[in-house]
N, C-alpha and C positions, 0 to 999 in steps of 0.2 A: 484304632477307632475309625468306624466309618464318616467315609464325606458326606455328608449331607446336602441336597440341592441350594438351602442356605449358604454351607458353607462353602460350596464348589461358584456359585455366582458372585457371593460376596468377596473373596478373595480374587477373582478373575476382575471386581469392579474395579480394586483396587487398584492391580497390576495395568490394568487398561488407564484410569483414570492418570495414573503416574505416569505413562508413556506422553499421553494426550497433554499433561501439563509440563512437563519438560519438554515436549519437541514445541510448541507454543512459548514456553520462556526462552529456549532459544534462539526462536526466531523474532518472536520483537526485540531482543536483547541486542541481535545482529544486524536487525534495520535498525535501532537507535547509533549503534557504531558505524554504521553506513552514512548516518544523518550528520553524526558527530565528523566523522572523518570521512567526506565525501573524496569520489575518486574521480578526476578527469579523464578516465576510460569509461564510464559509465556516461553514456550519451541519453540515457532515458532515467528520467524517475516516475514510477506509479503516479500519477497524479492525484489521486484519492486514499493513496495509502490503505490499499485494500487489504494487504498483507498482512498489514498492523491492525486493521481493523478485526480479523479475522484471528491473529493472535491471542489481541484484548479478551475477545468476545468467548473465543474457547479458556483461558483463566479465570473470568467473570464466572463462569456458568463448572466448566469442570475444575477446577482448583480447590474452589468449596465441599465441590461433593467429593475428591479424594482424601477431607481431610475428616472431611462427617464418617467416609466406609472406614478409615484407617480406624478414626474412635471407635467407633463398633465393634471392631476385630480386635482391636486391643480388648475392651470390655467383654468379649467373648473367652478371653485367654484368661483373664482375670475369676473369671464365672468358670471357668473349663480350660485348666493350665495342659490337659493332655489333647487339647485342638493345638497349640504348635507343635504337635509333630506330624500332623494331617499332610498327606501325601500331595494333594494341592497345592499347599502353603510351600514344601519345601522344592518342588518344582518350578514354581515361579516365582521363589526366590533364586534359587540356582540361575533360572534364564537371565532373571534382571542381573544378578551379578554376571553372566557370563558379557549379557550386552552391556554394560558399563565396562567391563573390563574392556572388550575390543574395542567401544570407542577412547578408551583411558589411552590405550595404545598406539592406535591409529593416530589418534590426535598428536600425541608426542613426537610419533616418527616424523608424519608433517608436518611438526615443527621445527623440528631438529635439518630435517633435509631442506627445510626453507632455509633457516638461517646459514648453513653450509652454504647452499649456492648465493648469498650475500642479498636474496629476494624478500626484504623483508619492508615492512609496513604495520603504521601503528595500528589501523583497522584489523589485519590478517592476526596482530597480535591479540589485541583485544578478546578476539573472536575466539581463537584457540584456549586465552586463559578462560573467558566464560565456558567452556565446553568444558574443561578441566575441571573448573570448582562448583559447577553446579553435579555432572556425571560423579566428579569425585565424591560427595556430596551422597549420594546416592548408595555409592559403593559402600562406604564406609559405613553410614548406616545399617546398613540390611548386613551387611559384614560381621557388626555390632550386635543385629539383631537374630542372627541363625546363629553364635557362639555362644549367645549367652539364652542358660537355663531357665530363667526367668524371664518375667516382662519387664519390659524398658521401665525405669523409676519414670510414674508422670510428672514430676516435675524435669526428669531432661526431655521426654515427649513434645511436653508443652515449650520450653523451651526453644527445642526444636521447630517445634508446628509454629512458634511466633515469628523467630530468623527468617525461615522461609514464607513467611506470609509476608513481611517487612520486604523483602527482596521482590517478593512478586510484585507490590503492592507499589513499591517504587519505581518496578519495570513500567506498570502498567499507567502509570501517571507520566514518566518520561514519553511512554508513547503517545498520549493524547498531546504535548507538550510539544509535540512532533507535527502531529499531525491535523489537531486541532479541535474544537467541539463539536458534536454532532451539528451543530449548527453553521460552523464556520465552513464543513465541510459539504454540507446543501451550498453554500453562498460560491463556493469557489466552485461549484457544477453550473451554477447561474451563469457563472463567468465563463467558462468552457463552452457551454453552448451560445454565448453571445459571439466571441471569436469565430466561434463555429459558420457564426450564420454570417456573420460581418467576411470572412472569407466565401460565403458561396454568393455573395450579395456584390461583392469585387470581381469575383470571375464573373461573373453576368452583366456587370458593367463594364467590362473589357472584351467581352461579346455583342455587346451591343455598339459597343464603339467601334471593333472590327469591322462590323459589318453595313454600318449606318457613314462610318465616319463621324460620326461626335458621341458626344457623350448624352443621357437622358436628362431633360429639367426638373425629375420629377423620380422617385423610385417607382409611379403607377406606371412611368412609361415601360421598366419592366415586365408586366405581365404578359404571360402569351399562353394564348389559352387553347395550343398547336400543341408547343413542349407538355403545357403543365405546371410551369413553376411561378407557385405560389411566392409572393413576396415574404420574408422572415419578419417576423414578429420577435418583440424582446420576452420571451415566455415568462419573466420575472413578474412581470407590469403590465403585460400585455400590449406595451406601445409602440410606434413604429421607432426605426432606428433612424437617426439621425443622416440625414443626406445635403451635402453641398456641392454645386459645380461651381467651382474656378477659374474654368477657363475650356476651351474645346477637348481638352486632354489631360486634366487635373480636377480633382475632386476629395471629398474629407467623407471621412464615417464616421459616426460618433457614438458610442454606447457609453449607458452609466455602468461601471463597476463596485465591487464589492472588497474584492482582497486586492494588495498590491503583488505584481506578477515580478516585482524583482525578489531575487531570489536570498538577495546578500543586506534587504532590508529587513533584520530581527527586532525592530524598535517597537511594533503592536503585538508581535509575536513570534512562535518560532512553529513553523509546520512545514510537513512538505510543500513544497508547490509542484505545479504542472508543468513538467520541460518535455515538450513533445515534439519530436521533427515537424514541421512544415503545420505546426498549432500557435505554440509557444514559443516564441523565441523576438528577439531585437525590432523584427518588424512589427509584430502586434504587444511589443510591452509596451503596459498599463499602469497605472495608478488606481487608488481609491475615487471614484467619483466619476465626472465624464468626460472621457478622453476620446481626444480626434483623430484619426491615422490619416494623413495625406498622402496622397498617390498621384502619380502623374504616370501616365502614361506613353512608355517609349515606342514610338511607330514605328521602331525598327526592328523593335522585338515582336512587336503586337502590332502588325499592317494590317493596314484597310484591304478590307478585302469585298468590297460593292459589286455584286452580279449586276452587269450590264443583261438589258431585256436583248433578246436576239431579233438581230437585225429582219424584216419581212424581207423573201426574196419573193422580187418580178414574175409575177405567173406568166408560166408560158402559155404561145396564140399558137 
């Protein structure tokens, strides 16, 4: 029987959409194990869980529709039992088994050569059985499905198509669970850019004290309209940020916040947060609401450094 343009796109949708939704369930499967069992080698996390974002978003949208082309092509077999042996079909079945089978392999070997060298880890494990039983998964299936002469009974189909929808479905709720609502995750971008400016609004205040020797009364005494730079604004509210002098060499900043920046507080929720070198960390943690960072400034780090005007010399007679 010949392929038909139908038949040669609708089976390619298949095979595509199934790739797209397995490499996507694997990967927020393995940022949730990441999240679950964090590693003190990992000095950075996504701040925005962009990854996860982009996981979600590819199941949302392609998991459905591989399971709409799958109905189809079944309902085509059922109407025309002689399209399963359409040279299409069994081409990319053979791939997909072949690439299920390398990773079924792959995966074993490194696992097995992990646990020989005694390098092992609950994460590393987690990660390998999910690669196993969803691949496996896969194999078994189409395995199932090129042996046998007929079409799949729809009730094991449906069966099937439920499991898998239940597993995704639970992936994809542990990742929000992770990483938070679309709204929590606008609020903690609120936050990032507040740090953001509260740190160029301290180096500018430690510029100006370098070179004045004290500190400003006022944030307007920052403006310099030489440089360019503009005082920050809180983008949330539009309000100015909070400024206090202390003393000649000490001063507070103040912004309101949104999320809590500790990371080992799960009591409002559980998401990632933002741990970014020289953003997030000890000096600028935060709480919900508004918090003050105190600074003082060390003149041995940070000297004055006042241009003396040059001295007029004696014109010569």
């Amino acid at each position: 029987m010949k392929t038909s343009p139908k038949d040669f796109f609708l089976h390619l949708g298949v095979i595509i959409s199934l790739y797209i939704s397995t490499i996507s369930l694997l990967t927020l499967v393995f940022n949730i194990i990441n999240n679950l069992f964090p590693d003190n080698l990992n000095y950075y996390v996504d701040p925005y869980s962009a990854v996860i974002r982009w996981a979600i978003a590819c199941l949302i949208i392609i998991f459905p529709l591989f399971i709409i082309l799958s109905r189809t092509t079944n309902k085509d077999y059922v109407l025309s039992p002689e399209k399963r042996n359409l040279g299409i079909r069994k081409w990319l079945t053979y791939f997909t088994l072949f690439l299920a089978g390398v990773t079924i392999i792959v995966d074993l070997i490194v696992l097995i050569n992990t646990v020989l060298g005694g390098d092992i880890a609950s994460r590393f494990i987690f990660k390998v059985l999910a690669v196993l039983v969803v691949v496996g998964l896969i194999f078994i299936y189409y395995i199932h499905d090129l042996k046998s002469v007929a079409v799949i009974q729809k009730s094991r189909r449906t069966l099937l198509a439920g499991v898998t929808s239940l597993i995704v479905l639970a992936s994809i709720v542990s990742g929000f669970m992770i990483m938070g609502s679309p709204m929590t995750q606008r609020l903690m971008r609120f936050d990032q850019q507040k740090l953001a400016d509260l740190q160029t609004i301290q180096w500018q205040l430690v510029n100006y004290f370098q070179q004045k020797g004290d500190l400003p009364e006022t944030l307007t005494d920052l403006r310099d309209p030489i440089s360019g730079f503009v005082i920050p604004v809180d983008s949330q509210n539009n309000l100015s940020y909070e400024y206090k002098k202390n003393s000649e060499m000490s001063f507070e900043l103040c912004a309101d916040f949104n999320v809590n920046s500790d990371t080992s507080n799960t009591s409002e929720m559980n998401y990632a947060k933002p741990i970014s070198v020289g953003i997030e960390n000890e000096t600028w943690a935060h709480g919900v609401g508004v918090t003050c960072f105190k600074r003082t400034i060390d003149a041995q780090l940070y000297p004055v450094n006042i241009m003396r005007p040059p001295t007029a010399t004696p014109a010569k007679i």
